[in-house]
C-alpha positions in Angstrom: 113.7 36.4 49.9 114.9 33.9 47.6 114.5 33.9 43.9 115.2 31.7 41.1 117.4 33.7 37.9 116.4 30.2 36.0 112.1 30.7 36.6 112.8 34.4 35.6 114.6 33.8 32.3 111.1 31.1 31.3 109.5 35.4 30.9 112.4 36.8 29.4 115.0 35.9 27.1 118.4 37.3 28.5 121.8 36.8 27.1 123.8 37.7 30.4 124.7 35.4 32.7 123.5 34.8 36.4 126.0 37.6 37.7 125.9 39.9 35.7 121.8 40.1 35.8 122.4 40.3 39.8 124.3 43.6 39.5 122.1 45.6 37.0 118.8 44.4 38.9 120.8 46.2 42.3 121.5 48.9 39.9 117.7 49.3 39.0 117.0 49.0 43.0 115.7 45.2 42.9 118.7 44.2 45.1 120.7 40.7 44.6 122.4 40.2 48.2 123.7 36.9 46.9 123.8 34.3 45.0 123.8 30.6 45.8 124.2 27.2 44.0 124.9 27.3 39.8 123.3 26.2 36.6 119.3 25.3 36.9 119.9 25.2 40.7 120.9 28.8 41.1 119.1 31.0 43.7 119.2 34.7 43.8 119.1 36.0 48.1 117.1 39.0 47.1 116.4 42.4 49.6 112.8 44.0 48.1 112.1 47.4 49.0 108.5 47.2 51.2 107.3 49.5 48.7 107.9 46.7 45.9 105.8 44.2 46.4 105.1 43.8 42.3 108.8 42.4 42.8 108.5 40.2 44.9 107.9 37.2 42.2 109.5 36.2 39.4 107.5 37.8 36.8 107.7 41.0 38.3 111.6 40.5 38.6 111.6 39.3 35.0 109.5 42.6 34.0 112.1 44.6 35.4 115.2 42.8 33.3 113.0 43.5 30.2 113.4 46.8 31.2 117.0 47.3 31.5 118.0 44.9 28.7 114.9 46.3 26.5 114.0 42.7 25.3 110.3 40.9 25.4 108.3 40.1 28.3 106.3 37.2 27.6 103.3 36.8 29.2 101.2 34.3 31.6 98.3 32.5 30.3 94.8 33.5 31.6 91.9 31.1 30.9 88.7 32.8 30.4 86.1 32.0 28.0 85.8 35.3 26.4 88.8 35.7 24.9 90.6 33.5 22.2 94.5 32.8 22.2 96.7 30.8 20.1 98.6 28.1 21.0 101.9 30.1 20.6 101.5 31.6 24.3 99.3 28.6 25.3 101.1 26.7 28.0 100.8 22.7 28.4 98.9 23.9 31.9 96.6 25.8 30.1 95.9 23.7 27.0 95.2 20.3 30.1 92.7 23.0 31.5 90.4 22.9 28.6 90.9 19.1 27.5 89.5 18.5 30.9 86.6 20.8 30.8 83.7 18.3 30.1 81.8 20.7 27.4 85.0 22.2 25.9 84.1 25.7 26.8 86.6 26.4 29.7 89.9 26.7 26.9 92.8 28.4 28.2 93.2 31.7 26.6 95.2 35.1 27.1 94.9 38.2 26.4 98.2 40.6 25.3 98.9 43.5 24.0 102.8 43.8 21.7 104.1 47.4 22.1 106.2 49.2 19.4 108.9 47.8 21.3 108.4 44.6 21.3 107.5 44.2 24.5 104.7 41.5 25.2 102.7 42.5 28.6 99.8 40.6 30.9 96.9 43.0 29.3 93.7 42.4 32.8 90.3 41.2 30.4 87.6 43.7 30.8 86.0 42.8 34.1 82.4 45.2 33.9 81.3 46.2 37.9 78.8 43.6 39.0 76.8 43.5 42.7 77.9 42.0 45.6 76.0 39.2 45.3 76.7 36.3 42.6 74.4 34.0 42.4 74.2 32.8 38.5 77.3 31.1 39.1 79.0 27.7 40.2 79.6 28.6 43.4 77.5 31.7 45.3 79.0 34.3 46.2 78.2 37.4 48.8 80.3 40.6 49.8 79.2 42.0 52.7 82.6 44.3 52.9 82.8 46.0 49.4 85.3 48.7 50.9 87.2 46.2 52.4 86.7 43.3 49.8 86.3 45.6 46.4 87.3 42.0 44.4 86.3 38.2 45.2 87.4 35.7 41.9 86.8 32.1 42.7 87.0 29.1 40.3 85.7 25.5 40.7 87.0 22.5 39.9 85.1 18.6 40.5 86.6 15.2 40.2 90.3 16.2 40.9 92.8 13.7 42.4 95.2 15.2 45.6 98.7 13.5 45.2 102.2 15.0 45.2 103.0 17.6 42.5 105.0 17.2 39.5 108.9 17.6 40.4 109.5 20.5 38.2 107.1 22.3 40.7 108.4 20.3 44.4 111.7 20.9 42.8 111.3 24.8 42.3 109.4 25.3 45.3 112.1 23.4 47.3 114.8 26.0 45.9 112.9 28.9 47.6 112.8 27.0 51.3 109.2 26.2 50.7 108.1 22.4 51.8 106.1 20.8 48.8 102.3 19.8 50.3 100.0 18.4 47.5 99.6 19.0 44.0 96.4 21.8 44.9 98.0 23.2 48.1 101.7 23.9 45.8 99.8 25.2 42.9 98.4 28.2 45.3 102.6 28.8 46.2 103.7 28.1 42.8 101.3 31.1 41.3 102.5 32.9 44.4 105.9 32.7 43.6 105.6 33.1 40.1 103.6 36.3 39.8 102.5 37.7 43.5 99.2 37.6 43.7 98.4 35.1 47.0 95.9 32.8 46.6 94.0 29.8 48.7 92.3 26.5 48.2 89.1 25.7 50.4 87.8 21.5 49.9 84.4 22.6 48.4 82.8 19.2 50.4 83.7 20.8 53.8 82.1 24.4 53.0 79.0 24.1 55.0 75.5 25.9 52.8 77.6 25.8 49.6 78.0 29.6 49.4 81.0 32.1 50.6 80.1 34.8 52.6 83.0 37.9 53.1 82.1 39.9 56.3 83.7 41.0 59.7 83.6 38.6 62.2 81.6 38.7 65.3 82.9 39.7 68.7 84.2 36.4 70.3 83.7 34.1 67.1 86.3 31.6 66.8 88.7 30.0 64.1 91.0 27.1 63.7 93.7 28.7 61.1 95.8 25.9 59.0 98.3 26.3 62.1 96.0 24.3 64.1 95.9 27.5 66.3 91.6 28.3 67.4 91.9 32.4 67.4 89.0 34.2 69.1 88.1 36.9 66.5 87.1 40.4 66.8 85.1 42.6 64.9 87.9 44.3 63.5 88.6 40.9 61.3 87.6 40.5 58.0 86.9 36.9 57.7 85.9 34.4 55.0 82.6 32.2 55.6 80.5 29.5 54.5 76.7 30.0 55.6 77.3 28.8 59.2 81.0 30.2 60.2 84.8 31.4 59.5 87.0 29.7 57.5 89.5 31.9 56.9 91.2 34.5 58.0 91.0 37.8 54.8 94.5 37.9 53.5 96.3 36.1 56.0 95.8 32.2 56.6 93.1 29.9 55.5 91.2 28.0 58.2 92.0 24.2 59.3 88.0 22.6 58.6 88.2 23.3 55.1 92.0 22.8 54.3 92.9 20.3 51.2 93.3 16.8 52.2 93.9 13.0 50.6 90.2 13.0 50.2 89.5 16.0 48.3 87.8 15.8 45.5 85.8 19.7 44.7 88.1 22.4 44.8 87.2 26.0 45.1 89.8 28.3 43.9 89.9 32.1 45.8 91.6 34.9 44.8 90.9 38.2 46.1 91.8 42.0 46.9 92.2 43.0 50.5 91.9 46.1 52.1 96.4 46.4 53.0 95.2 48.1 56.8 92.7 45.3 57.4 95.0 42.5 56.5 97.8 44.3 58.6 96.0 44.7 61.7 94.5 41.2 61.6 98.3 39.8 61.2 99.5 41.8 64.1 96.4 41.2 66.4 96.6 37.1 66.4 100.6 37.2 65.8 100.4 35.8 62.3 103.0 36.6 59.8 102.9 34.6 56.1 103.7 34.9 52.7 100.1 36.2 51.7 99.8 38.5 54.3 103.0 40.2 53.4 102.0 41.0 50.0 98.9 41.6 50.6 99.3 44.5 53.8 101.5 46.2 51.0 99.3 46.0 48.6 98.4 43.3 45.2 97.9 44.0 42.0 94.1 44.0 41.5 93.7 43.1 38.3 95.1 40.0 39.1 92.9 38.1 40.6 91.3 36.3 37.8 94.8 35.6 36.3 96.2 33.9 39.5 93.0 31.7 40.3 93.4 30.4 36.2 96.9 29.7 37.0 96.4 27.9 40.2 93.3 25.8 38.0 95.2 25.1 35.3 98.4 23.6 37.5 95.8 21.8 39.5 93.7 20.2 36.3 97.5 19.6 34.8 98.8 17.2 37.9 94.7 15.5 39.4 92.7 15.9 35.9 89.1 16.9 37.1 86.2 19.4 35.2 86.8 23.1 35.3 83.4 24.0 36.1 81.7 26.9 34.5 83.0 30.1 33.8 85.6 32.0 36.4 83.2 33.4 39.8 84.7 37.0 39.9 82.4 39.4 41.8 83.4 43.2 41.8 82.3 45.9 44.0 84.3 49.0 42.6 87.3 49.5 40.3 90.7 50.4 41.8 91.8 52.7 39.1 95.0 54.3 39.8 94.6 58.0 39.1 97.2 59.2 36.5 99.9 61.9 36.9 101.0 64.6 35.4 104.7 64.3 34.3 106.5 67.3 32.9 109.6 67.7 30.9 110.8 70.9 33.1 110.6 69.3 36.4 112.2 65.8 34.8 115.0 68.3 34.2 115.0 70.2 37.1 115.3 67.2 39.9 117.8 65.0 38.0 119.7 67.4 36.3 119.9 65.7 33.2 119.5 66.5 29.4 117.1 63.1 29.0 114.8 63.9 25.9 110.8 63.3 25.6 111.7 60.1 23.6 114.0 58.9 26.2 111.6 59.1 29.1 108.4 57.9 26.8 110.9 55.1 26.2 111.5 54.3 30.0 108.0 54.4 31.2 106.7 52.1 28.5 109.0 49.8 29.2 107.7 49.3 32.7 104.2 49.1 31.9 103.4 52.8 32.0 100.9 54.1 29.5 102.1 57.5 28.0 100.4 60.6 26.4 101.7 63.5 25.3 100.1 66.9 26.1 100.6 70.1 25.8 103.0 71.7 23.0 106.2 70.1 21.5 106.1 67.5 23.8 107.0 68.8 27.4 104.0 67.3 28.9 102.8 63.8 29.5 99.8 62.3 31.6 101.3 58.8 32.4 98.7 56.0 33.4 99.6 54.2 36.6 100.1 49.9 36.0 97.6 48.1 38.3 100.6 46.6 40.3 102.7 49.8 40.7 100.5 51.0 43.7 104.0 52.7 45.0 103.9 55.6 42.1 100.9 57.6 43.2 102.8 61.2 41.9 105.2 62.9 39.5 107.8 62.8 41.8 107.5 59.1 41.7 107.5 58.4 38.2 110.6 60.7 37.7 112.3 58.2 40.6 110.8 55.4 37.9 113.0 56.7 34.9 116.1 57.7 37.0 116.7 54.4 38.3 115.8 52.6 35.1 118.0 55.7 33.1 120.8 54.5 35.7 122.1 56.8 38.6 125.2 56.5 37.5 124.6 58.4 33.9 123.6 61.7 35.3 126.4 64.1 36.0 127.6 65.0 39.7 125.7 68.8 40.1 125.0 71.1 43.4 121.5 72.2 43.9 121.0 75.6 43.5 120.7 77.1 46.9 120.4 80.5 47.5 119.9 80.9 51.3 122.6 81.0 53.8 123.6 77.8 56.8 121.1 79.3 59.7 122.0 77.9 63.4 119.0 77.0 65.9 118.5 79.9 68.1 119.5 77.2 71.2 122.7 75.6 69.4 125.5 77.0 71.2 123.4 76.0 74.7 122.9 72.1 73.1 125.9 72.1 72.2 127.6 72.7 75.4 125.9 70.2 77.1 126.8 67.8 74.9 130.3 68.5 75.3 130.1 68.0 78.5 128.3 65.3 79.0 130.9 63.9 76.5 133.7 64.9 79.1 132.5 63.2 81.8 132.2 60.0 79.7 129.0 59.6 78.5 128.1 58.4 75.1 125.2 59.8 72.9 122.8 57.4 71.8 119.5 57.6 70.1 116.5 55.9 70.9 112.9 55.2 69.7 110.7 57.9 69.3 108.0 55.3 70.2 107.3 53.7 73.5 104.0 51.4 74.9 100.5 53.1 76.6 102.1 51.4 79.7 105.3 53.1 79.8 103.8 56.5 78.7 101.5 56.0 81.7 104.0 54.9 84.6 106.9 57.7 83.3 104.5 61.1 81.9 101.1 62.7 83.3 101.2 63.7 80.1 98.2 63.8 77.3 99.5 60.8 74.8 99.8 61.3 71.2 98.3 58.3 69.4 100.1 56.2 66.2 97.2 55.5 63.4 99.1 52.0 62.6 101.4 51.4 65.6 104.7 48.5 64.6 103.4 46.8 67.8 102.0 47.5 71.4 105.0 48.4 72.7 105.4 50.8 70.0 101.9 52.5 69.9 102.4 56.2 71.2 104.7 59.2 70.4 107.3 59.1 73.7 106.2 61.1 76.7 109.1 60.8 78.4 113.0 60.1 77.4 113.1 57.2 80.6 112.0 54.6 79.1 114.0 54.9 75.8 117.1 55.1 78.1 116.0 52.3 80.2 116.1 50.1 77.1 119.9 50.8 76.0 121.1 50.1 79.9 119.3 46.9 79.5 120.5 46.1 76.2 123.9 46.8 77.4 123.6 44.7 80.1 122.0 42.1 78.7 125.1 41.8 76.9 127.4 42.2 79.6 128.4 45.4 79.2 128.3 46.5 82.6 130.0 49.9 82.4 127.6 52.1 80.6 127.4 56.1 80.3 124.8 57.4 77.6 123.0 60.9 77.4 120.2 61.9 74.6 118.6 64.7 73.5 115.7 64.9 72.0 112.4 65.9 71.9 109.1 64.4 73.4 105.6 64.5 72.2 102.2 65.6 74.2 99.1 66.5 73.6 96.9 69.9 75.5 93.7 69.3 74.2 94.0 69.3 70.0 97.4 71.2 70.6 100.6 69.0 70.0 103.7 70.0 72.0 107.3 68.9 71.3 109.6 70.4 73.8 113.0 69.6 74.0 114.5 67.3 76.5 118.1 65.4 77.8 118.3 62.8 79.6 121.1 60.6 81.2 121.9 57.2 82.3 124.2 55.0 84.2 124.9 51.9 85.5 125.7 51.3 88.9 129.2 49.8 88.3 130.5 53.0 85.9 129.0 55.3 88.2 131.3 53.6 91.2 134.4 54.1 89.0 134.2 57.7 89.0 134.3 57.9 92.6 137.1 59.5 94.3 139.8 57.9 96.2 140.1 58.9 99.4 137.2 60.9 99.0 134.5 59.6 100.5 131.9 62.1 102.5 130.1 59.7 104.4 132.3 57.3 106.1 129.9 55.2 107.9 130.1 51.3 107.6 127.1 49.8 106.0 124.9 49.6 102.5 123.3 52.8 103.5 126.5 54.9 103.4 128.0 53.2 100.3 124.9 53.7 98.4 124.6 57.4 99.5 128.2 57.8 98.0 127.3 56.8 94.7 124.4 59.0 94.3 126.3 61.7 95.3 129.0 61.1 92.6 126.1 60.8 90.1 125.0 64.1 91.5 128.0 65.6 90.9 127.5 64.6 87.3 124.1 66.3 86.8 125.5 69.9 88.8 128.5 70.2 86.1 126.0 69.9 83.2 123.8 72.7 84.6 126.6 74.6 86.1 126.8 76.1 82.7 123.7 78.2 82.5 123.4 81.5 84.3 121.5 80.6 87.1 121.4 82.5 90.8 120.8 80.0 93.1 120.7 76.5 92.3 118.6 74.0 95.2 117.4 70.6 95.4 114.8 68.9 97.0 112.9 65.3 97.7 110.1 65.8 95.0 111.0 63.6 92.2 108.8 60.9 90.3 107.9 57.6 91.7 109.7 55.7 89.5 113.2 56.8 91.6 114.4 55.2 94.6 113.0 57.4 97.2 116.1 57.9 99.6 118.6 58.4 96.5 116.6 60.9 94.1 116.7 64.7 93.8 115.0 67.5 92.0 116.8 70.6 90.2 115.9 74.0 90.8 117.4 76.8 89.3 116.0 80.3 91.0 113.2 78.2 92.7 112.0 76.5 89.1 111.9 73.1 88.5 114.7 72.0 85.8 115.7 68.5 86.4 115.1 65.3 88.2 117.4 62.5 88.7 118.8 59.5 91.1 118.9 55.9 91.3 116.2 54.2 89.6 113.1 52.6 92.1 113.7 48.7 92.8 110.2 47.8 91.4 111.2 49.5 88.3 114.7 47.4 87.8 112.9 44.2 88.4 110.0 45.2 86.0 112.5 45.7 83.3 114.5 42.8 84.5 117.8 45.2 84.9 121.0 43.3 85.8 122.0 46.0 88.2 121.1 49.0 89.7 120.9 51.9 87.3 120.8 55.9 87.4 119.0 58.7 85.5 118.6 62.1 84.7 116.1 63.9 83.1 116.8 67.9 82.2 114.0 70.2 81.0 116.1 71.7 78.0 112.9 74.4 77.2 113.2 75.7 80.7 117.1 75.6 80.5 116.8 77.2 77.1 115.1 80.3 78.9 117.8 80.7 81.7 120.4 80.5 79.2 124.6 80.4 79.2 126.2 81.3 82.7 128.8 84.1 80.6 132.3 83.7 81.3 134.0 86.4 82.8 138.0 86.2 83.7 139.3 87.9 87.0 142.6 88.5 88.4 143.4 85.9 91.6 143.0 88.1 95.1 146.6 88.2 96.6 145.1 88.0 100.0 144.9 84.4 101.5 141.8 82.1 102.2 141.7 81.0 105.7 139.6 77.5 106.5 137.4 76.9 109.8 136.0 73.6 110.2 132.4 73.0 112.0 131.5 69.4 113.9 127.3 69.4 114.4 125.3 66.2 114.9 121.4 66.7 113.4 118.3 64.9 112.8 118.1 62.9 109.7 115.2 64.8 108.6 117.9 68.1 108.2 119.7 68.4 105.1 122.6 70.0 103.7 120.4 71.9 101.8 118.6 73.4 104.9 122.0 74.3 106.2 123.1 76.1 103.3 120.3 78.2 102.7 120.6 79.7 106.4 124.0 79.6 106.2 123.8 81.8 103.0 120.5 83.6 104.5 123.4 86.0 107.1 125.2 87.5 104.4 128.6 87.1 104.1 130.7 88.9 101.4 133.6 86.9 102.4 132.4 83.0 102.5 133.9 81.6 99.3 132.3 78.2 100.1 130.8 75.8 102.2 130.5 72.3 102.2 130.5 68.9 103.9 133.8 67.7 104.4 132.5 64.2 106.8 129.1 62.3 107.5 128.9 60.0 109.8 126.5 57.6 111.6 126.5 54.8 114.4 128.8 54.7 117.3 128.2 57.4 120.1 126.0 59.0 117.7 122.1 58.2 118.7 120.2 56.7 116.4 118.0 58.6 113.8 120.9 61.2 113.9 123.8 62.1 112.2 127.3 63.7 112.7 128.8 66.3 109.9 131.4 68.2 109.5 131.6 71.3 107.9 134.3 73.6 105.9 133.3 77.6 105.8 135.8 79.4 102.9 136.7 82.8 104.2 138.5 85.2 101.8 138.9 88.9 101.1 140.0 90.6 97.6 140.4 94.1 100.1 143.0 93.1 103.1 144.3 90.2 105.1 141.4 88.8 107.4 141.8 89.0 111.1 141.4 86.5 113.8 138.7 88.2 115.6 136.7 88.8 112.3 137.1 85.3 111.3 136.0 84.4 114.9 133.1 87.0 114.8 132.0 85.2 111.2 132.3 81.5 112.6 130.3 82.5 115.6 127.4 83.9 113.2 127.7 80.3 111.3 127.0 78.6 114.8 124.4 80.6 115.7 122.7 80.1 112.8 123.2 76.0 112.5 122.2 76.0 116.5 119.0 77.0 115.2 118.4 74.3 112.9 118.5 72.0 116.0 122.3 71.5 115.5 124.0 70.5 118.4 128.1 71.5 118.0 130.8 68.5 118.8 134.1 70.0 120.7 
């Protein structure tokens, strides 16, 4: 956001120069990220909290250096019949205003209040609560939407002139990358600029039944917007209407029929206060983003509106001339009082740790438009009135953050909190932890994803209940994750997308579901790969399945992937650890496994399914793992025990089968490990292979049984008595043995 220091210093009389204002505004929290051009031309690159939009102006920017250099702010003119001002504060704007009034009763006039300070503040003229419905005034006026719409002001003007506006204001408006339009059009960006409050021009001519109408639009209703964009409206969208139909879009753009042209001649001047939710869900719904809807989804200042609709007259009678007809339109449904809070002296004390005196903080606060009075005894008590435009300071808390950043960060002394508990670890650290270390070893990275993912995604990776955001960023941020896959599937593409091909990460986290009104957050991990770092890791020379083809090479890399998964979870004290086919649709179906530890379910993993890597447009073929850390967390730490090595030696028999496809290595184990055998250290595949003299729809392995004793030096005919058992029991699988 750019700002001119040159516009702020016409509020506030400053004797520091362009610089140095820069760095006590970022000191105050109204951050200066740069500064560009010099002299008259000089713009300020400003960085506004979302919680500031009274800053996002000059004005409010100027009202903040009165602050810190405690000098007077001088105020905006308002023009309004019932209150008289002297030309001292009258500006040549205002004082054209009311020479152009035909019956000399629209003068421009202000009201203001002078604290003891000094300290000249924009005082809102007391508005009194009228209906819905204005009628007794020059233009009609209905509010159908009071909740949504609490304040409609509106001004007309007749027998104006649309030409280009004076170059002080092009010239200004230029400086802050905004295109001068027209003379009426820039008025509305000018006001913006200068004080906040958004505002919009309608050519009075083109409003059809000469009467405004606020209400939600129908189902299907449409709208040209000032884009040139028709929008098919819902009724969730709060629109502004003439008697027969929308034009314009509450808080966010205007509509194209009624826009200012060359031949407008009857303004009517809008200025309003917008429910923030309704303006910010119309904006994301039809994919509109402007200057107006910005300030407005954050919230404006509400007592504003009849100042920035005299402004935005007064600049517009100043440059065309016309008549200012009537008094200001300015239709109120309810008052947006700001409730006050309680501020006291202890807790000012307690959180910043200062010695700051009930002068010093009445001092403060009234400088930024607080009202304060004392309660209580001696002084240790305040209840401090909220400004209209400060809706970010809604408790004490708040208005103690109000006088430490204006008191200056840097003042307070460098003190501990007082802490008297003790550092407690998570009763499933040390288990986290190890994991983590591991998954470092192998060369994974931790990353960190959203916590958010799409309906679409929470359906496609989770059966799981959703748990709905009330005001989601977009669509494809509109639940609480169901599943860590998605989330990982976006880093591998980001990676790839930016040719990062060799990508490890891991996560852990926690995902969100929903049993009925119960919300459950259990713990998960998850990991993921890319096909070309998972190929790096593969041993050389140590390929199991030495087949030619795709089949064989892929099967290779899931294995190594596999390997991965079983050193993560061949930490935890399990019995038995098995796999099967039953894993989630979203894997490949030949390359995918499930975990189970005892016979429960702990993990899934395996090359993700093709439909999936073209749906999220991956560059190459990627793998994941997903670990149930709850279930893991309840199996707990395999303990490490040390024993002395056995001074016997292992002796090695090696087994040649061909079997179906449809028998695993699993199915092998299990009856191998199903007859017993104290003394089988291990056994594994050593070699697959398919093709050649092997039929089709079959495969040759060969296996390697581990025979060792702690007791005595095995014998042959044991050995030969154990391998015949092995046989036996593979022969019954359908295995036929190779010599």
């Amino acid at each position: 956001m750019k700002l001119s220091p040159n516009w702020i210093r016409e509020f506030v009389e400053l004797a520091v120069d362009d610089r140095h204002l820069a760095e006590d505004l970022t000191g105050v929290g109204i951050a200066v990220e740069g500064i560009s051009g010099s002299g008259a031309d000089a713009v300020f690159e400003m960085e506004i909290g979302t919680n500031r939009p009274d800053a996002m102006n000059h004005y409010g920017v100027a009202r903040e250096a009165a602050a810190i250099y405690d000098v007077p702010l001088k105020q905006l003119s308002v023009l309004n019949s019932r209150f008289p001002v002297t030309d001292e504060w009258q500006t040549p704007a205002a004082k054209a205003a009311s020479i152009s009034s035909s019956d000399g009763a629209a003068e421009s006039r202000a009201l203001s209040k002078q604290n003891h300070h000094g300290t000249t503040e924009v005082v809102p003229f007391p508005v009194e609560p009228s209906s819905a419905f204005s009628l007794d005034s020059p233009f009609p006026i209905t509010v159908e939407e009071p909740q949504l719409c609490p304040r409609f002001s509106a001004r007309v003007i007749r027998g104006t002139k649309i030409k280009a506006s004076p170059e002080k204001i092009a010239h200004r408006l230029r400086l802050l990358d905004q295109r001068p339009i027209s003379n009426a059009v820039d008025a509305t960006n000018y006001v913006l600029w200068e004080m906040g409050k958004p505002t919009h021009v309608f050519d009075m001519d083109l409003l059809e039944g000469g009467r405004i109408v606020v209400r939600k639009a129908k189902n299907g209703e449409k709208l040209k917007t000032l884009d040139g964009v028709e929008r098919t409206l819902t009724s969730e969208d709060l629109v502004v209407c003439d008697a027969k139909r929308p034009v314009g879009l509450a808080g966010v753009m205007g509509g194209f029929d009624t826009m200012i042209t060359d031949k407008t001649r009857n303004i009517l001047i809008e200025s309003a206060w917008w429910d923030p939710g309704t303006v910010r869900k119309s904006s994301r719904r039809h994919g509109i983003h402007t200057d107006a809807s910005h300030r407005f989804e954050r919230g404006a200042d509400f007592e504003s509106t009849v100042l920035s609709c005299d402004l935005v007259a007064s600049l517009i009678l100043e440059s065309g001339g016309g008549e200012l007809v009537g008094d200001v339109i300015d239709v109120v449904s309810k008052k947006m009082d700001l409730a006050p809070a309680v501020l006291r002296l202890s807790e000012v004390h307690r959180i910043l740790g200062g010695n700051l005196t009930a002068g010093e903080i009445f001092r403060i606060l009234k400088k930024l438009g607080f009202g304060v009075i004392p309660e209580g005894q001696a002084d240790t008590q305040f209840r401090v009135h909220i400004p209209s435009w400060r809706l970010d300071v809604e408790r004490e808390i708040d208005v103690i953050e109000e006088i430490a950043r204006l008191h200056g960060y840097d003042k307070f002394e460098n003190t501990l909190p007082a802490y008297s508990g003790a550092v407690v670890e998570l009763p499933h650290a040390a288990m986290d932890a190890t994991l983590r270390s591991r998954a470092l070893a192998l060369g994974y990275n931790e990353a960190i994803s959203l916590t958010f993912i799409s309906h679409a995604d929470a359906e496609k990776f989770s059966s799981a209940s959703v748990l709905e955001l009330e005001n989601p960023l977009s669509e494809e941020a509109s639940v609480m994750r169901t599943s860590m896959a998605p989330g990982m599937l976006d880093m591998l593409a980001w990676n790839l997308n930016r040719d990062s091909e060799m990508v490890r990460l891991f996560e852990m986290a926690h995902v969100y579901e929903m049993f009925g009104a119960e919300r459950s957050e259990p713990a998960r991990a998850c990991l993921g790969a890319t096909l070309a770092a998972v190929k790096e890791s593969l041993p050389v020379g140590g390929v199991l399945d030495v087949s030619k083809g795709e089949h064989a090479a892929a099967a290779e890399v899931f294995r190594s992937f596999k390997g991965d998964v079983e050193n993560l979870l061949s930490a935890f004290a399990y019995d038995e650890m098995g796999f099967d086919r039953q894993t989630a649709e979203y894997f490949h179906p030949g390359r995918s496994a499930r975990v189970l530890m005892d016979g429960v379910p702990v993990a899934q993993f395996g090359q993700v399914a093709e439909s999936v890597k073209t749906e999220r447009k991956l560059r190459q073929d990627v793998f994941l793992a997903e670990i149930d850390l709850e279930k893991l967390h309840g199996v707990g730490l395999r303990e490490v025990r040390f024993a002395p090595l056995t001074k016997y030696p292992a002796v090695e028999r090696d087994f040649s089968f061909v079997f179906g496809d449809e028998v695993e290595f699993e199915t092998m184990r299990r009856a191998v490990a199903g007859l017993g055998l104290s003394v089988l250290r291990a056994f594994t595949p050593v070699e697959i292979f398919r093709g050649g003299a092997i039929e089709k729809g079959k495969y040759s392995i060969l296996l390697r049984a581990r025979f060792q004793s702690e007791e005595a030096t095995l014998r042959d005919d044991q050995i030969a008595q154990w391998s015949g058992e092995i046989v036996g029991a593979l022969k019954k699988l359908g295995g036929v043995q190779r010599a």
